[in-house]
Every structure is written in structure tokens, then in C-alpha cells.
N, C-alpha and C positions, 0 to 999 in steps of 0.2 A: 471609647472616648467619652470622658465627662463634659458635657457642655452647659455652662453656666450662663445665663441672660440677664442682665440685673437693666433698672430704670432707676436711679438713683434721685433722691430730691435734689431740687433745681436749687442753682445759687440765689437764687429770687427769693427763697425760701428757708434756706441753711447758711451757715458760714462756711466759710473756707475751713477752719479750723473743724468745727463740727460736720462735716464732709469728712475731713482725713480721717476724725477717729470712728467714723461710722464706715469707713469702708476698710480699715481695721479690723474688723467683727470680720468682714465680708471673707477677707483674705486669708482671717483663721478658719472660717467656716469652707471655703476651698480646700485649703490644705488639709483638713481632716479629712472630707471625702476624698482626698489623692490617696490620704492613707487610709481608708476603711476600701478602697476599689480595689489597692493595689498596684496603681500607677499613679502616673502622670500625666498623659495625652489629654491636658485640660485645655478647654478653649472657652475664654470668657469674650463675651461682644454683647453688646448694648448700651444705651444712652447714659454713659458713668458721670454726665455732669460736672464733668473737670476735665483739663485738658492735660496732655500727656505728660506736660514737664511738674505739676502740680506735687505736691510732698503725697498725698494719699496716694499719688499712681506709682509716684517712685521711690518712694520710702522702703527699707526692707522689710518693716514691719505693716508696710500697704500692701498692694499689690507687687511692688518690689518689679517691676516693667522696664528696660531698658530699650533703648534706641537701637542700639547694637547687636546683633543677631549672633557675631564670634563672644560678646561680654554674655549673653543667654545661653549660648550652647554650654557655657561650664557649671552650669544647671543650679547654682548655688552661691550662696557668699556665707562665710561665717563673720559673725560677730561677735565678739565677746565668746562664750562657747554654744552660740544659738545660732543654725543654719536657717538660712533664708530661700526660699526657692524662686529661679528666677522665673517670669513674663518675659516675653517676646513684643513689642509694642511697632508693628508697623507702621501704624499712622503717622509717625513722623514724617513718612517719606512722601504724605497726600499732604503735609500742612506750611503755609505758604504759597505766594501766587509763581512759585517756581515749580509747583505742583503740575503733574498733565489736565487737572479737573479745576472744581471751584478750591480756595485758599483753604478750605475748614467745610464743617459739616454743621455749624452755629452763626450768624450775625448778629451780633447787638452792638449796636451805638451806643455810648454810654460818655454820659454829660461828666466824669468825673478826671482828675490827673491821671489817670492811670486806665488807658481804654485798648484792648487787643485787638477791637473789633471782630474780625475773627478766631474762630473757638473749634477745639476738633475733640469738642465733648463727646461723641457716638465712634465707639472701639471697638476693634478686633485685638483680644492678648492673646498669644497664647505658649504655651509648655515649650521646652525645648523639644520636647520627644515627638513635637508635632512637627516640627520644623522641616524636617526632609518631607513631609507631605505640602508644606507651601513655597509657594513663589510670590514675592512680593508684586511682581504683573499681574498676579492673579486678586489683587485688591482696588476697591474704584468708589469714588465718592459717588452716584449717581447723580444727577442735577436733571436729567428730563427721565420719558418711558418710552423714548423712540418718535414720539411725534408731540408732546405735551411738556415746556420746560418747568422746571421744579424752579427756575430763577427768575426774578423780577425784570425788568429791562435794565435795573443798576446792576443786576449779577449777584443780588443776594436770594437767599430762599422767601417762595413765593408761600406765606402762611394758607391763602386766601388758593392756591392752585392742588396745594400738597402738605404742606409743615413745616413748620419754622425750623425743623433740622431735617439738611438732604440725609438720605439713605446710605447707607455701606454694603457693597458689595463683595464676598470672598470667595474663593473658592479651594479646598484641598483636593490634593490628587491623592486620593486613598488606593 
């Protein structure tokens, strides 16, 4: 299994645009090591600074991430005559307050037309070939440690207890 961890610069600090084409580089830099290992069994998670529907996550030439886990198991898309290889993107299914946990794994308020509030910038992607090793139960925002909550009394993350981004939880059956 190749497991990738990235931290990606904050939108506080990058564009939207300059985001996509930097995580571009990231995606090719993936795919090379699939082909220098000789699979696929990749799994990338960590703080990617964009939220799932974002053109870097789901661009074929980004990370190329779908929501749909039948649209990932076909392991590819062609375009044009350039094959794309697809992500597996879970988090969809933690983001919004229809969630079993907090809406997202980010809060920011933001004074502009255009505010999400919440953000499910911290991800688990991964390969098709991992797939029958996960179950989507098996993923969790965390928001406390058992006795200490990671949320403020409004129900956002508590910077001042934990981090201004809750944690992500996964686990494969290998």
C-alpha cells in the first residue's frame, strides 16, 4: 500500500486557483509512484485545504475524487486519449449537519457573499483497489477523546482545547 499525507497551504494564503494547479503537480506525483510501485492500493489523507467538490479534488487532472464509489470502482476515465485514474472520496457522506458527527472538519465565518461556513478540508481518498478493504462506518469526524470536547459550546472546533480542524478517523480491514 502507498500512503500519501500531504498539508497543503491554507486558502488564507493561496487561491483557489493556485491550489488547483498545485495540487496538480501532487496528483502527477501520485500517479508516478502507482507506476514505479506497480499498483495502485493508494491512499492519500490529510489537511488538503479544499473541500471535496472543489476543481483541484475533482478535476481529472487533480486528484480526480468522486463521491460515488460504483463511478471509482471503474478505476479510470479517458479523456481526450489521456487516462485518468480515479479517488474514492468518502467524506462526502460526513459533510453537512445530516452527518452522524460535526457538519465538516473546518469552521470559518466569513464576512463575505459567498460563506460555506463549514469546510471538509481534512480527507481520506483513496484507489479503487483499496475499496473492498473499506467501509464507509469505518470513517468519523472525531469532535472529543472520550471525555474532553474538541467543540466549542456553539458546536464548532475548539482552537484553544484542540485545533481549529477536528481530526479524521479511518480504518481498513486488511
Amino acid at each position: 500500500m502507498l500512503v500519501a499525507v500531504a498539508h497543503l497551504p491554507s486558502k488564507l494564503h493561496q487561491s483557489i486557483a493556485s491550489q488547483s494547479f498545485a495540487i496538480t503537480e501532487i496528483a502527477k506525483d501520485i500517479s508516478r509512484m502507482d507506476d514505479k510501485i506497480g499498483h495502485k492500493r493508494t491512499l492519500l489523507v490529510g489537511d488538503l485545504n479544499m473541500n471535496p467538490f472543489e476543481y483541484g479534488i475533482v478535476a481529472a487532472s487533480g486528484l480526480h475524487a468522486t463521491m460515488d464509489r460504483r463511478i471509482a470502482m471503474k478505476g479510470k476515465r479517458i479523456i481526450g486519449s489521456k487516462s485518468f485514474p480515479f479517488f474514492y472520496n468518502p467524506m462526502w457522506s460526513l459533510f453537512g449537519d445530516a452527518s452522524p458527527g460535526p457538519p465538516g472538519t473546518y469552521y470559518r465565518r466569513e464576512s463575505e457573499q459567498v460563506a460555506y461556513f463549514w469546510h471538509m478540508f481534512d480527507q481520506v481518498l483513496l484507489r479503487p483497489e483499496l475499496l473492498p478493504m473499506f467501509q464507509n462506518g469505518n470513517l468519523s469526524i472525531i469532535d472529543s477523546d472520550g471525555e474532553t470536547s474538541f467543540l466549542t459550546k456553539n458546536g464548532i472546533p475548539d482552537e484553544k482545547v484542540a485545533s481549529d480542524h477536528l481530526p479524521i478517523l479511518f480504518r481498513l480491514n486488511c
